[in-house]
C-alpha positions in Angstrom: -15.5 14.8 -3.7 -13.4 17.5 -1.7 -11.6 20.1 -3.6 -7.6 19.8 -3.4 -6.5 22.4 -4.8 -7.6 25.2 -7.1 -5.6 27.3 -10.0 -8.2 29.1 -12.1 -10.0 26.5 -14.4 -7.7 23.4 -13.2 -9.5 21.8 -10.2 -7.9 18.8 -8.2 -10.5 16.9 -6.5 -9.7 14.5 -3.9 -12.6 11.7 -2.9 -13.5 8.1 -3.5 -15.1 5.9 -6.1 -17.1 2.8 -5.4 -18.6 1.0 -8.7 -19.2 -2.9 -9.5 -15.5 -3.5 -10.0 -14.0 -1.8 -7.4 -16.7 -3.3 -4.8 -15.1 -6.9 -6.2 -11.5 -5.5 -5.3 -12.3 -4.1 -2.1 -13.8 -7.8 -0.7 -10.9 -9.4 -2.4 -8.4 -7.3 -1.4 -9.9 -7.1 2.2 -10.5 -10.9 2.6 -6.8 -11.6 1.3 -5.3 -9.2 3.6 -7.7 -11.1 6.5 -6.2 -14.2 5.8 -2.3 -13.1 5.4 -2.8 -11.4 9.1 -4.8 -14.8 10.5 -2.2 -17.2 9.0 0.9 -15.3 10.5 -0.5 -14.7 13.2 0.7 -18.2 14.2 4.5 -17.9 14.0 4.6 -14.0 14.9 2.9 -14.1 18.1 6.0 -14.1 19.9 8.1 -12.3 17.9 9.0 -8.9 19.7 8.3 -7.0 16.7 4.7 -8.0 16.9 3.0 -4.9 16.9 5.2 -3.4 14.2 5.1 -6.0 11.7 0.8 -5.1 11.8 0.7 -1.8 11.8 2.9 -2.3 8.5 0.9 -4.8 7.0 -2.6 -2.8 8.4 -1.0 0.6 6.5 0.1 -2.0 3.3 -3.9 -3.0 3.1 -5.4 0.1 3.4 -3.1 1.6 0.8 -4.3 -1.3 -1.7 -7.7 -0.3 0.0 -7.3 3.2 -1.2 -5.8 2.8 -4.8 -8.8 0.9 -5.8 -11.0 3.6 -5.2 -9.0 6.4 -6.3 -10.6 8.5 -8.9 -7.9 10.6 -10.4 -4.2 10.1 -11.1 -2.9 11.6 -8.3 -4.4 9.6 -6.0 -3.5 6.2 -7.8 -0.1 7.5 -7.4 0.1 8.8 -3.9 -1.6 5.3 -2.7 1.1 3.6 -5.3 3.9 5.0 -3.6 2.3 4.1 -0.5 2.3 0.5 -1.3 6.0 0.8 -2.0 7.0 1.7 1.0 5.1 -0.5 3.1 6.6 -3.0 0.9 10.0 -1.7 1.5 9.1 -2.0 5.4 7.2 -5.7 5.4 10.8 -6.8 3.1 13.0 -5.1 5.4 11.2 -6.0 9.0 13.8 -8.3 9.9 16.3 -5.7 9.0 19.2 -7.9 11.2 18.8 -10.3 9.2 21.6 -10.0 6.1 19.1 -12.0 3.6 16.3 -9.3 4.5 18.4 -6.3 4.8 20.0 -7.2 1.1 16.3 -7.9 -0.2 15.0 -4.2 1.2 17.8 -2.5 -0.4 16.9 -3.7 -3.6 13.2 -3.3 -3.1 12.9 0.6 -4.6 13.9 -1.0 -7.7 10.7 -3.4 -7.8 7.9 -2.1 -10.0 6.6 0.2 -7.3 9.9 2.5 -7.7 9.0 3.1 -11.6 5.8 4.7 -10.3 6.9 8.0 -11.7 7.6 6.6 -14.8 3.7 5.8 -15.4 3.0 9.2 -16.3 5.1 9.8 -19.3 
């Protein structure tokens, strides 16, 4: 664990944790993500947005990588938000497309947007 930041006796520590349970997410979460990037590979070979659409969904599954071994609050919530918004950019990749332009704008309102919400 590395120290975040420091204010007399509050200490915010920033690190990982790796028990039974979140050994079982990590392979599921890393074998689903394996097979959502094998399977479209297939129809988004050719696609000129190729490189973009997998550095989205790369960031998406490490995000889900990192909230399951968050060990504080803050953590879970930065790597929350951090799903959202990869969400927001896998929903809106075809962005000239009206059906997936309409679909992004509504996508802060999905359960990732009440994030903040979570804490009270």
């Amino acid at each position: 664990m590395i120290e975040w930041a420091s204010a007399g006796s509050f200490h915010l520590e920033m690190g990982y944790v790796i028990d039974h349970l979140s050994a079982l997410m990590l392979v599921i979460v890393t074998s689903v993500a394996l097979l959502v990037m094998i399977y479209t590979d297939g129809y988004m070979a050719h696609d000129p947005g190729y490189v973009r659409f997998y550095a989205y969904l790369s960031l998406f599954a490490s995000s889900m990588l990192g909230l399951v071994i968050s060990p504080n609050l803050v953590q879970v919530y930065i790597f929350w938000e951090l799903v959202g918004m990869c969400s927001y950019l896998l929903i809106g990749f075809w962005y000239d497309r009206k059906a997936a332009a309409d679909a992004c704008q509504k996508a802060p309102l999905s359960p990732t947007g009440w994030g903040i919400l979570a804490y009270y």
